[in-house]
N, C-alpha and C positions, 0 to 999 in steps of 0.2 A: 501654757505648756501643752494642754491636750489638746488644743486648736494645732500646733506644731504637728504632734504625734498623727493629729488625724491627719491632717495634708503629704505628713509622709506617705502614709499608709495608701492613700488617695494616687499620689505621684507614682508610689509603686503599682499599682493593681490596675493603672493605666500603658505604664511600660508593658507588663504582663499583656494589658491586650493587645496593645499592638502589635507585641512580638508574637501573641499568637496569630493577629490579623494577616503579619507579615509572612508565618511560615503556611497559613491555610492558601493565600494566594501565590504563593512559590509551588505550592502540591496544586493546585490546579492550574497554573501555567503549563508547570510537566506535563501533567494528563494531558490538556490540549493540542501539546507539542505531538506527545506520541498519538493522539486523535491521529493529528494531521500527516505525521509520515506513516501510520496505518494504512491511511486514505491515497496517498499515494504510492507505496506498495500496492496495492490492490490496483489502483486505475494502471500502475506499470503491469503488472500481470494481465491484465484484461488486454491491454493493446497487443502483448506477448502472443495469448491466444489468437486473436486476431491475425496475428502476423504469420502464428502458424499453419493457421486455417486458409490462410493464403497459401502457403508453400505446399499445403497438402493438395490442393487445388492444382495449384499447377502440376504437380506428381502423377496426378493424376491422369490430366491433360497425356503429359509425355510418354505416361506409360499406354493409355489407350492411340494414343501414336507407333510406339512401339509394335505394340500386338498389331494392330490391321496391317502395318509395314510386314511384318513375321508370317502374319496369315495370308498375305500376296505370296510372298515370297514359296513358300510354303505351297500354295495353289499352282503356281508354274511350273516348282518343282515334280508335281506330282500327275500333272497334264504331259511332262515330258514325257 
């Protein structure tokens, strides 16, 4: 009969680990998960800057286009 009792006891506190096995690897899949879409947030914002640092670029371009266009103009007007 205590051979029985013990093997329950045994059967039990082996489910127990599992199911802790089970829930510790379910908390670090999560983690992982949100590692990885951290990780891509971030590499999306980084190409973002990028993208912007482009358009401020060209901004730039057009505006010092602008002004010498402005400052011709500007200069002929003031030779008339």
């Amino acid at each position: 009969m205590q051979a029985v009792k013990d093997k329950i006891k045994e059967i039990s506190y082996i489910r127990k680990a599992k199911g802790e096995a089970k829930e510790q690897e379910k908390d670090e899949k999560g983690l992982a998960n949100a590692k990885k879409n951290i990780a891509k947030e971030v590499r999306k914002a980084k190409e973002a800057e990028e993208q912007m640092d482009i358009h401020i670029a060209k901004a730039e371009k057009i505006a010092e286009k602008e002004m010498a266009k402005h400052a011709t103009r500007l200069q002929h007007l003031q030779h008339d």
